[in-house]
Backbone as XML, in Angstrom:
<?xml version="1.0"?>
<chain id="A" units="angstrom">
  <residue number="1" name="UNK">
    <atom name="N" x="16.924" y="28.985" z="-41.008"/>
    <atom name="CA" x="17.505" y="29.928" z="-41.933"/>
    <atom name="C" x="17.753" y="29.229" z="-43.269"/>
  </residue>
  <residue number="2" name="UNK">
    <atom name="N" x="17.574" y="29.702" z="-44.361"/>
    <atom name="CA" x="17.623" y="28.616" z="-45.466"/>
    <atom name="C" x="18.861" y="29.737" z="-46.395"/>
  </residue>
  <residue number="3" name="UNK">
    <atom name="N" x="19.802" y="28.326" z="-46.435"/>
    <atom name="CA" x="20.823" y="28.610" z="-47.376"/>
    <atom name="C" x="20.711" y="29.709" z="-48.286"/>
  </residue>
  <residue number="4" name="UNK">
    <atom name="N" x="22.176" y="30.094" z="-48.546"/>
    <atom name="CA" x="22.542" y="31.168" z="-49.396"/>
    <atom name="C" x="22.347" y="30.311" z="-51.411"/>
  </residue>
  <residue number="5" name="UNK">
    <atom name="N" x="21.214" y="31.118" z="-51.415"/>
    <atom name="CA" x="21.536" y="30.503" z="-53.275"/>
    <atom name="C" x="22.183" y="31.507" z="-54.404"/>
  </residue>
  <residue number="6" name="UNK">
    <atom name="N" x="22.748" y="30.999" z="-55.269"/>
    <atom name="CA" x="23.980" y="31.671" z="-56.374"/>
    <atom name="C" x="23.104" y="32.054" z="-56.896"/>
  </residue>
  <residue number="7" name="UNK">
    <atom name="N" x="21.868" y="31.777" z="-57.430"/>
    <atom name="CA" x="20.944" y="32.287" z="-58.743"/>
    <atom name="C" x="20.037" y="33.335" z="-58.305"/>
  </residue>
  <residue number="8" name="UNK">
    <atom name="N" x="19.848" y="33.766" z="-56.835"/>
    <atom name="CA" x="18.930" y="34.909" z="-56.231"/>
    <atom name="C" x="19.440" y="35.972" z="-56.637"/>
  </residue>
  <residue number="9" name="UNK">
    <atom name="N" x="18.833" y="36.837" z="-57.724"/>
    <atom name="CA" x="18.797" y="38.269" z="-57.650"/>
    <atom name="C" x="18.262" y="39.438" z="-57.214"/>
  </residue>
  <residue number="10" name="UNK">
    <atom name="N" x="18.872" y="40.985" z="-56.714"/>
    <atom name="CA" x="17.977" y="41.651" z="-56.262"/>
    <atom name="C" x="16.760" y="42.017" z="-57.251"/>
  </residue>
  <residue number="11" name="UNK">
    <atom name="N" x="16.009" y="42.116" z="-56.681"/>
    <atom name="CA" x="14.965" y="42.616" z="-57.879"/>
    <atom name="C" x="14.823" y="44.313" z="-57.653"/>
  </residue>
  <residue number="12" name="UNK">
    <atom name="N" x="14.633" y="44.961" z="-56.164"/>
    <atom name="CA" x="14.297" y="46.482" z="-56.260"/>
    <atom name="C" x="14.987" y="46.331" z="-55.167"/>
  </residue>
  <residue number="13" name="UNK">
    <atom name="N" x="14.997" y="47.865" z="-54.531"/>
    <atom name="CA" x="14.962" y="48.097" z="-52.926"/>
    <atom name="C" x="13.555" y="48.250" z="-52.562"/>
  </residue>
  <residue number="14" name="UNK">
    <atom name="N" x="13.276" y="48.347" z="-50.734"/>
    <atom name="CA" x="12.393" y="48.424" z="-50.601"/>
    <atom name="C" x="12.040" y="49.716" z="-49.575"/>
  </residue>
  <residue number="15" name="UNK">
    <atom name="N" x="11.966" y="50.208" z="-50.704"/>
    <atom name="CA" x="12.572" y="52.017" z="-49.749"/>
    <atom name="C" x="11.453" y="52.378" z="-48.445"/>
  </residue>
  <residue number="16" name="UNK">
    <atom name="N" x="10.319" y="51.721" z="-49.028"/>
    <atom name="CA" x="9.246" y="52.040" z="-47.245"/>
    <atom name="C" x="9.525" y="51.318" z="-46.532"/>
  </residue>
  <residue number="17" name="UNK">
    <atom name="N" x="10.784" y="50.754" z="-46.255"/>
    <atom name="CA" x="11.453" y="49.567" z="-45.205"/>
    <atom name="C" x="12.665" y="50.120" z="-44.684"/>
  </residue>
  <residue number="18" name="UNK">
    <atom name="N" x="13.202" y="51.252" z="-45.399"/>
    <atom name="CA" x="14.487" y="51.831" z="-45.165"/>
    <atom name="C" x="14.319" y="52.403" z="-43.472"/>
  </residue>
  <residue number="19" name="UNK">
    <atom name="N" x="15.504" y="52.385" z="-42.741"/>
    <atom name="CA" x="15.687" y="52.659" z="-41.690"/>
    <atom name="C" x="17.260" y="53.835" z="-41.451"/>
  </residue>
  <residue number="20" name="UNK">
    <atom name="N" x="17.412" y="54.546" z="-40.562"/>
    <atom name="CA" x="18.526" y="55.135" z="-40.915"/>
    <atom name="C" x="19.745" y="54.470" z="-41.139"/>
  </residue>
  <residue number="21" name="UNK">
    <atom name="N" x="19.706" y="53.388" z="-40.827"/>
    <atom name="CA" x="21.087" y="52.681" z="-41.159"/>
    <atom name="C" x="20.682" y="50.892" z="-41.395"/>
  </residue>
  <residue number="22" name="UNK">
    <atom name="N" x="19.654" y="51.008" z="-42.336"/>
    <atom name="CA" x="19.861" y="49.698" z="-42.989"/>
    <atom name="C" x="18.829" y="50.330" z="-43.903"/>
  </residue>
  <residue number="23" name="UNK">
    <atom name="N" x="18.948" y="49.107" z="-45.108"/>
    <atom name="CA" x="18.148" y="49.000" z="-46.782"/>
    <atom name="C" x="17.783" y="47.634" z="-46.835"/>
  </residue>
  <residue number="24" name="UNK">
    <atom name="N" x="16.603" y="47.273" z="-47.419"/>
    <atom name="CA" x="15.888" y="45.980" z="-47.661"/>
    <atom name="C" x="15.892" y="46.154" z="-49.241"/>
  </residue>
  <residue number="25" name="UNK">
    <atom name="N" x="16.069" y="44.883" z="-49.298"/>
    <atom name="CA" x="16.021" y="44.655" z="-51.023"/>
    <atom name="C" x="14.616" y="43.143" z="-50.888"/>
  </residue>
  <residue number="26" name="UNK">
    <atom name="N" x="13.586" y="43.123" z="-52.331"/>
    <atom name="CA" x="13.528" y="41.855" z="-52.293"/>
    <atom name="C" x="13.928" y="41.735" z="-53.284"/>
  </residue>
  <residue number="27" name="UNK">
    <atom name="N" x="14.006" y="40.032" z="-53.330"/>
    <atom name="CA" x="14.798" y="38.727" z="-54.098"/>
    <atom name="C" x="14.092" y="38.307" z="-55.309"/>
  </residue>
  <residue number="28" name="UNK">
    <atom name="N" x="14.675" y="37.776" z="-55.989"/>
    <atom name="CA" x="13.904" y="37.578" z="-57.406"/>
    <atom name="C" x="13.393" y="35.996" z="-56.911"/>
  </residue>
  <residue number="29" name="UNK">
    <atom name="N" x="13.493" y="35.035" z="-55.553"/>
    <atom name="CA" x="13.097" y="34.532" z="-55.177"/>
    <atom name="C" x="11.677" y="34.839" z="-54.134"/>
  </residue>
  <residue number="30" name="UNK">
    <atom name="N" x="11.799" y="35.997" z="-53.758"/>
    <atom name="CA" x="10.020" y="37.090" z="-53.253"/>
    <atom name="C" x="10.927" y="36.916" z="-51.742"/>
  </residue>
  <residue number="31" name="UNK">
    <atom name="N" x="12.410" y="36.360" z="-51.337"/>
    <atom name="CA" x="13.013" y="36.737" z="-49.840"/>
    <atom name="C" x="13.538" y="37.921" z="-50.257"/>
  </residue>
  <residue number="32" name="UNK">
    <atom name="N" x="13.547" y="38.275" z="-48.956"/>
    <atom name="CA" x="14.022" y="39.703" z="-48.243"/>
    <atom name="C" x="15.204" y="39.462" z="-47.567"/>
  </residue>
  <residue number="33" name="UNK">
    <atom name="N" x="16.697" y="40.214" z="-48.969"/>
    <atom name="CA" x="17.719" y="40.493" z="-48.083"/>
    <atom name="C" x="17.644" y="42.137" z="-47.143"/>
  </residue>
  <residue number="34" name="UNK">
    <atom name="N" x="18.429" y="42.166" z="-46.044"/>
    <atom name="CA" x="18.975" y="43.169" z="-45.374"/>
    <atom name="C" x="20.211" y="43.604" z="-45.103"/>
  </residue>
  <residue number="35" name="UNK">
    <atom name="N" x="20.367" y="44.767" z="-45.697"/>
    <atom name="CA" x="21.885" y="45.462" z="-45.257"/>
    <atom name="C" x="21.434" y="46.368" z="-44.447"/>
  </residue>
  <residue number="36" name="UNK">
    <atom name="N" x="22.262" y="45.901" z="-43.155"/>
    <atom name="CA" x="22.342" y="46.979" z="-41.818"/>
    <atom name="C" x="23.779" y="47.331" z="-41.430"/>
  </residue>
  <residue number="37" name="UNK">
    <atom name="N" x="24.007" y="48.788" z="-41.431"/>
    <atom name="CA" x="25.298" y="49.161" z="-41.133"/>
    <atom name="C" x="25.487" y="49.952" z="-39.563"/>
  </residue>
  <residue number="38" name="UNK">
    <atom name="N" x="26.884" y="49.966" z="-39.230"/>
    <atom name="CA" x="26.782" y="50.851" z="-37.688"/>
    <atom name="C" x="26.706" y="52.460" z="-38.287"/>
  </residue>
  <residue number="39" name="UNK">
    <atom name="N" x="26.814" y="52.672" z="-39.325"/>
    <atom name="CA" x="26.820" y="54.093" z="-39.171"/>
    <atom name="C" x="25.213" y="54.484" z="-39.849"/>
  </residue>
  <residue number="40" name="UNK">
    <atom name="N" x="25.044" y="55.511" z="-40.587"/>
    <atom name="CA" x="23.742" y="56.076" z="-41.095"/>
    <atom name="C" x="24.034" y="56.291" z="-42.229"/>
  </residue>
  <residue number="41" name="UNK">
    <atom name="N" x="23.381" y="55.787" z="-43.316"/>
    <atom name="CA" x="22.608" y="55.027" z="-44.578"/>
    <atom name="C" x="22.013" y="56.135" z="-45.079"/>
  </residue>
  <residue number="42" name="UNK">
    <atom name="N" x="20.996" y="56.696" z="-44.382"/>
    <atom name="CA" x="20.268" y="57.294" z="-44.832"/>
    <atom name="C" x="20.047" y="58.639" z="-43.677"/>
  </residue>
  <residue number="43" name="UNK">
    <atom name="N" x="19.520" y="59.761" z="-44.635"/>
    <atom name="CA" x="18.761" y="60.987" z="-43.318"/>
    <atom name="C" x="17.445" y="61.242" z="-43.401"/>
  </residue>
  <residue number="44" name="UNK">
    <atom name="N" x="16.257" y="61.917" z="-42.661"/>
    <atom name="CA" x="15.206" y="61.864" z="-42.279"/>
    <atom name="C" x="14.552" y="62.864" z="-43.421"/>
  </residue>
  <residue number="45" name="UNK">
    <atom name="N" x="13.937" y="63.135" z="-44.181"/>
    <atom name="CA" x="13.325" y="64.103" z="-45.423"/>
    <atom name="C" x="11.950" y="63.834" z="-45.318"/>
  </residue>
  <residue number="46" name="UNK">
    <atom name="N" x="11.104" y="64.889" z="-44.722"/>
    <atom name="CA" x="10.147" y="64.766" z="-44.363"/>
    <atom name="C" x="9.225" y="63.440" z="-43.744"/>
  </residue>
  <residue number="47" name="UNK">
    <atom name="N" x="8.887" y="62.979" z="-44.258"/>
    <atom name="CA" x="8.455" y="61.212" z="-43.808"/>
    <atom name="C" x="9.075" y="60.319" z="-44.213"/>
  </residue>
  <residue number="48" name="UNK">
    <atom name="N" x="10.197" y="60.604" z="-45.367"/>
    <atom name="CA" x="10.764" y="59.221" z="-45.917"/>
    <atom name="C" x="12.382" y="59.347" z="-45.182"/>
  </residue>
  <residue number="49" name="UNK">
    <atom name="N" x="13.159" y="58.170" z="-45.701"/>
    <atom name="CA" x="14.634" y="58.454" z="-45.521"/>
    <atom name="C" x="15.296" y="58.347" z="-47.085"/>
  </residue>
  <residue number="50" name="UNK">
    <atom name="N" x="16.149" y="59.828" z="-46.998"/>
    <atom name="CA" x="16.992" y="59.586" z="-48.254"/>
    <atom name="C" x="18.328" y="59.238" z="-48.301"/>
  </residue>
  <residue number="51" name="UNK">
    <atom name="N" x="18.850" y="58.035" z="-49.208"/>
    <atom name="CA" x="19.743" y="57.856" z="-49.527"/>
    <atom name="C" x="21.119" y="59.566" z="-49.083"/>
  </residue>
  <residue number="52" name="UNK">
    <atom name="N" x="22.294" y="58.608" z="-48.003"/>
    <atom name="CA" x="23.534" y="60.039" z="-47.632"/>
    <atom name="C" x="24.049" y="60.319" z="-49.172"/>
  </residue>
  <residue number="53" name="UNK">
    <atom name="N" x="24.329" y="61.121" z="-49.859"/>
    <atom name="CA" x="24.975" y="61.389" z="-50.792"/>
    <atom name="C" x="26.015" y="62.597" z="-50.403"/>
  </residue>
  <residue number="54" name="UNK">
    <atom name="N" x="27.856" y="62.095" z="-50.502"/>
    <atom name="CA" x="28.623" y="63.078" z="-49.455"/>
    <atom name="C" x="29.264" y="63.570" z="-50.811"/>
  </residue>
  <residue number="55" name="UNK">
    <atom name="N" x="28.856" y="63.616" z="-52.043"/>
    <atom name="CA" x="29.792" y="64.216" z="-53.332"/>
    <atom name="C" x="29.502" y="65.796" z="-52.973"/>
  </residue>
  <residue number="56" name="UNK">
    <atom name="N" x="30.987" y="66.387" z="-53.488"/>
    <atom name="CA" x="29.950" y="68.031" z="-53.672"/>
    <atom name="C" x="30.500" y="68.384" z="-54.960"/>
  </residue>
  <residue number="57" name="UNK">
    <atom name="N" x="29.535" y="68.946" z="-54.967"/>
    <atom name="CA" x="28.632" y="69.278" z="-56.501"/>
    <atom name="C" x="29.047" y="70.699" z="-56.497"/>
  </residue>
  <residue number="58" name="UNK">
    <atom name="N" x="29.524" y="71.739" z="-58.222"/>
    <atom name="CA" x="29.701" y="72.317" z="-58.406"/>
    <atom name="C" x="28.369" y="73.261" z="-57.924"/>
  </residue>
  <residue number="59" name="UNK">
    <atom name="N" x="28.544" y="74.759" z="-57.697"/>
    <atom name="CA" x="27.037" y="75.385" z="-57.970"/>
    <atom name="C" x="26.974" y="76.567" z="-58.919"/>
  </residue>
  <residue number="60" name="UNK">
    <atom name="N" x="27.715" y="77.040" z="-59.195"/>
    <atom name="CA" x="27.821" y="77.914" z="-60.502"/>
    <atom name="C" x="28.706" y="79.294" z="-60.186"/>
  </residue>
  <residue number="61" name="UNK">
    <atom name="N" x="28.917" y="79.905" z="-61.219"/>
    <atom name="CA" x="29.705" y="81.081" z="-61.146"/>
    <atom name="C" x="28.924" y="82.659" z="-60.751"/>
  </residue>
  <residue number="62" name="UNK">
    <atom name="N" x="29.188" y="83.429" z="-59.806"/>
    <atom name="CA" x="28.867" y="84.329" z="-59.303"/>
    <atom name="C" x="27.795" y="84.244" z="-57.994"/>
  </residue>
  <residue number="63" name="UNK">
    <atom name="N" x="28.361" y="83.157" z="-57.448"/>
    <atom name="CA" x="27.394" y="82.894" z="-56.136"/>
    <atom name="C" x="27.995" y="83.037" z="-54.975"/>
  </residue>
  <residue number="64" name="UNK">
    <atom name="N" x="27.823" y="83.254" z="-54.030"/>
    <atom name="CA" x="28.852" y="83.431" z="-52.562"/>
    <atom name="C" x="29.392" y="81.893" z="-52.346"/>
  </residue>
  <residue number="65" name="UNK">
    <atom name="N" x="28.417" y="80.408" z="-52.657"/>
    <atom name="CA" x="29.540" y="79.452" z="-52.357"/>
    <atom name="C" x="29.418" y="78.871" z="-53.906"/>
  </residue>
  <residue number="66" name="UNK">
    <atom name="N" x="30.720" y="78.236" z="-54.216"/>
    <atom name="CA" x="30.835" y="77.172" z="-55.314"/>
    <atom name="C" x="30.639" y="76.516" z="-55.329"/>
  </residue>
  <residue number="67" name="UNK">
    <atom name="N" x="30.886" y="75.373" z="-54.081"/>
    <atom name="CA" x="30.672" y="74.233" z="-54.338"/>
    <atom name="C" x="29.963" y="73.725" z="-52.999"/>
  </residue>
  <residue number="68" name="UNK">
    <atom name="N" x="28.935" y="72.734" z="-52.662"/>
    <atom name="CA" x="28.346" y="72.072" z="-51.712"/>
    <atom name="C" x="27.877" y="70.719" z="-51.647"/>
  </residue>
  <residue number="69" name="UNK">
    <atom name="N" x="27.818" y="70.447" z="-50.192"/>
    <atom name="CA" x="27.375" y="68.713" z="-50.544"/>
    <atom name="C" x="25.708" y="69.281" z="-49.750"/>
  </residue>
  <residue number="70" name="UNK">
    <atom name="N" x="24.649" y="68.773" z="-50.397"/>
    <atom name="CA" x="23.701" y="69.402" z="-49.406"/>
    <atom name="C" x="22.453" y="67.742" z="-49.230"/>
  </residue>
  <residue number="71" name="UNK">
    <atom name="N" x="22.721" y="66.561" z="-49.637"/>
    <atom name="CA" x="22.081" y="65.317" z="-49.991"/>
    <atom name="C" x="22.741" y="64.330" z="-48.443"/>
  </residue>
  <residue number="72" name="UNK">
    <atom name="N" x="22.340" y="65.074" z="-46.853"/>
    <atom name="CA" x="23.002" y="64.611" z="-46.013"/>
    <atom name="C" x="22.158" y="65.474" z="-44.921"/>
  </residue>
  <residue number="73" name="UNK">
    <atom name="N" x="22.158" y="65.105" z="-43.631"/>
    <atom name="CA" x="21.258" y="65.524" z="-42.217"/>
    <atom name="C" x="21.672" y="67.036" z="-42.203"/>
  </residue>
  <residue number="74" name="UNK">
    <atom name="N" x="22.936" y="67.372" z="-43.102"/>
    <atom name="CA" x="23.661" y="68.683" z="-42.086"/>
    <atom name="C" x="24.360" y="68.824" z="-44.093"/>
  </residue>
  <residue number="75" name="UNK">
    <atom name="N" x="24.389" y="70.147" z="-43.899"/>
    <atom name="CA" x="24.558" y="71.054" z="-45.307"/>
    <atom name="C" x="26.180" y="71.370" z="-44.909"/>
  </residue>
  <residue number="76" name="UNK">
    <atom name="N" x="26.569" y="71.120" z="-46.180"/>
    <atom name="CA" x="28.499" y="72.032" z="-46.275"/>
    <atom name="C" x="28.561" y="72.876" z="-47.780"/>
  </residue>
  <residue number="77" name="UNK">
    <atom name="N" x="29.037" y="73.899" z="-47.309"/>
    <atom name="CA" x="28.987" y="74.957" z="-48.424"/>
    <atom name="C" x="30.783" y="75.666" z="-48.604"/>
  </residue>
  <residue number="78" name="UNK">
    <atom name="N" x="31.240" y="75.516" z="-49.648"/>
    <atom name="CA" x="32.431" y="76.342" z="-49.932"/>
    <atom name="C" x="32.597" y="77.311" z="-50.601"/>
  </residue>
  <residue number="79" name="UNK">
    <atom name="N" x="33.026" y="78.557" z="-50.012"/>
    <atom name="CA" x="32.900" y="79.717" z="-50.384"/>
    <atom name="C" x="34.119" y="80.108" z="-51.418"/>
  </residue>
  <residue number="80" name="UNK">
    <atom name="N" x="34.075" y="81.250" z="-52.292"/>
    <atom name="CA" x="34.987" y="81.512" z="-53.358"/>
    <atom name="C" x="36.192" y="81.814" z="-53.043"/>
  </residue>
  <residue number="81" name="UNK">
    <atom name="N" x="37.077" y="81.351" z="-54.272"/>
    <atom name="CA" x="38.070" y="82.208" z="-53.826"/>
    <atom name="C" x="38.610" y="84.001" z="-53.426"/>
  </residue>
  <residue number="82" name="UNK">
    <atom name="N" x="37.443" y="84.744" z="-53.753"/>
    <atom name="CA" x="37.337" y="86.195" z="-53.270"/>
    <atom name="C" x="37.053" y="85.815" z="-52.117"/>
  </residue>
  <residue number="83" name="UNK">
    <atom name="N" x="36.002" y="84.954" z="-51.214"/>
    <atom name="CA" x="35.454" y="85.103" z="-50.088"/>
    <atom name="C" x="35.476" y="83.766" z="-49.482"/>
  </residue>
  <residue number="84" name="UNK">
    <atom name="N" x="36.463" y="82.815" z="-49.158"/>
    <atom name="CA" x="37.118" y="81.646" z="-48.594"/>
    <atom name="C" x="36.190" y="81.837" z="-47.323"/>
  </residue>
  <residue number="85" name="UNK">
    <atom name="N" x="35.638" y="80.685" z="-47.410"/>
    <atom name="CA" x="34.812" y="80.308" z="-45.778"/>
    <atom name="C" x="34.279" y="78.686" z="-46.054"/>
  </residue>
  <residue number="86" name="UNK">
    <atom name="N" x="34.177" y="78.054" z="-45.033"/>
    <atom name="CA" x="33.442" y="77.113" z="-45.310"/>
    <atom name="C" x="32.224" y="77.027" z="-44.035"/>
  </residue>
  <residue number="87" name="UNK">
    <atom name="N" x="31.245" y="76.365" z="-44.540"/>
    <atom name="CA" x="29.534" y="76.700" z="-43.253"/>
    <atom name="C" x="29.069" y="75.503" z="-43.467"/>
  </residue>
  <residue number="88" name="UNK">
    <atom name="N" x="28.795" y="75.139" z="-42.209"/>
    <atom name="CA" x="28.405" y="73.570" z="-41.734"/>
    <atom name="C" x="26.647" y="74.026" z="-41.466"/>
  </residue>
  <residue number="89" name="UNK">
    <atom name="N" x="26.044" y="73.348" z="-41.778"/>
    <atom name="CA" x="24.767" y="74.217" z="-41.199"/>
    <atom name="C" x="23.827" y="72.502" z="-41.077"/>
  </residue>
  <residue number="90" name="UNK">
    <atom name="N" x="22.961" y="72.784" z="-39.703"/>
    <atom name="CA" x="21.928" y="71.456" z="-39.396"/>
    <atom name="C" x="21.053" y="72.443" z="-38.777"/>
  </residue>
  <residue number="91" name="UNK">
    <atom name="N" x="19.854" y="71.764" z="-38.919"/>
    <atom name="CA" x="18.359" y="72.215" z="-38.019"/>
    <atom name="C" x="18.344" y="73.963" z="-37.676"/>
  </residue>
  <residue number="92" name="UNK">
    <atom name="N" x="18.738" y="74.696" z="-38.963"/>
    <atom name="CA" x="18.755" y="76.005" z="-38.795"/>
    <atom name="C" x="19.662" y="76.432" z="-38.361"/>
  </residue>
  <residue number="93" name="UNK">
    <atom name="N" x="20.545" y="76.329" z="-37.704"/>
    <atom name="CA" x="21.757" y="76.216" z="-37.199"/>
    <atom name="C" x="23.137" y="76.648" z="-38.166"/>
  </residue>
  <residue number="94" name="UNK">
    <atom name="N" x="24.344" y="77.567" z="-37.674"/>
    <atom name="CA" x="25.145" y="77.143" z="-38.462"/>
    <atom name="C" x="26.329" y="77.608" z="-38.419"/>
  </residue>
  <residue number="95" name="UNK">
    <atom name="N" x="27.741" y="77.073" z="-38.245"/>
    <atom name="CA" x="29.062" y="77.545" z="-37.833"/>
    <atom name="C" x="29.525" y="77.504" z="-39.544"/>
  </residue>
  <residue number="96" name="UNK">
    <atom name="N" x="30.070" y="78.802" z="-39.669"/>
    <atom name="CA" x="30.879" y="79.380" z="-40.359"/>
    <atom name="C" x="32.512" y="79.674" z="-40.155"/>
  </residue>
  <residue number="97" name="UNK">
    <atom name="N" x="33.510" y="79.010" z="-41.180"/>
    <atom name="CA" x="34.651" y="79.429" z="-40.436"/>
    <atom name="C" x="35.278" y="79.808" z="-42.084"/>
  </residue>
  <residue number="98" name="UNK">
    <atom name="N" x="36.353" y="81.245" z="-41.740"/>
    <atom name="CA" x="36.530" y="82.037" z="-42.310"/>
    <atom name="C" x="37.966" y="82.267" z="-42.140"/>
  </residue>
  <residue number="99" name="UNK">
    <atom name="N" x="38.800" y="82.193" z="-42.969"/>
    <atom name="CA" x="40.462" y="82.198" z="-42.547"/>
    <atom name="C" x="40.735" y="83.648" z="-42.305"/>
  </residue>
  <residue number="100" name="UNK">
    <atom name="N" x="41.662" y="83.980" z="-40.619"/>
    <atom name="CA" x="41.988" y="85.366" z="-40.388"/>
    <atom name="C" x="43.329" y="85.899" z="-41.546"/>
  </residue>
  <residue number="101" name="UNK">
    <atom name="N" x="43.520" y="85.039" z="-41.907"/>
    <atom name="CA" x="44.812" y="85.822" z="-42.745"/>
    <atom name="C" x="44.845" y="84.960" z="-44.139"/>
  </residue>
  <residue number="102" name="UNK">
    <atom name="N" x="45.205" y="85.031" z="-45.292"/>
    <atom name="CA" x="45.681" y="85.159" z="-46.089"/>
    <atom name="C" x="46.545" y="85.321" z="-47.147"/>
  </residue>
  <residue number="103" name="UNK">
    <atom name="N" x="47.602" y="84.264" z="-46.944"/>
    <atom name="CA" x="49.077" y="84.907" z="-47.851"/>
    <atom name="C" x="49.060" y="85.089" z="-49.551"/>
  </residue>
  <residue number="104" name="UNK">
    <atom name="N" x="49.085" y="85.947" z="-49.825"/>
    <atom name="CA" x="49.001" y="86.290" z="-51.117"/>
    <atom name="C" x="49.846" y="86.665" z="-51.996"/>
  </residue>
</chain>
């Protein structure tokens, strides 16, 4: 195994190396670091894996939801304040939950 050096920089990732839960970078020395984590890194998008992105993002005014995170294996959508629900949705699939009451 050859020592850790101070002056190695990443140079890129190496995204056709990506796995669901690790990223390869090479080195401005031409080695290959690896970050491997226990959880998942990444989700499956047609043949590649994309980077989890869990922000949610505004979606505009006059739509049934406002706001969603959808850059992840499984979609979350938040519904307005006229129509309060939130919907988890994977592989076509999808639980919707909707508050029975309301204090106003």
């Amino acid at each position: 195994m050859t020592p850790y050096k101070e002056d190695v920089s990443i140079v890129k990732e190496l995204t056709d190396k990506r796995t669901k839960n690790s990223k390869y970078f090479l080195n401005s020395d031409n080695t290959v670091t690896v970050y491997s984590a226990a959880y998942s890194l990444h989700y499956k998008e047609g043949t590649g894996w994309k980077d989890i992105d869990t922000k949610i993002k505004s979606k505009g005014i006059g739509l049934a939801y406002t706001e969603e995170m959808n850059e992840n294996r499984f979609k979350v959508r938040f519904g307005t304040n006229e129509s309060p629900s939130t919907t988890i949705e994977m592989a076509g699939k999808a639980i919707i939950y909707k508050p029975l009451q309301i204090n106003q």
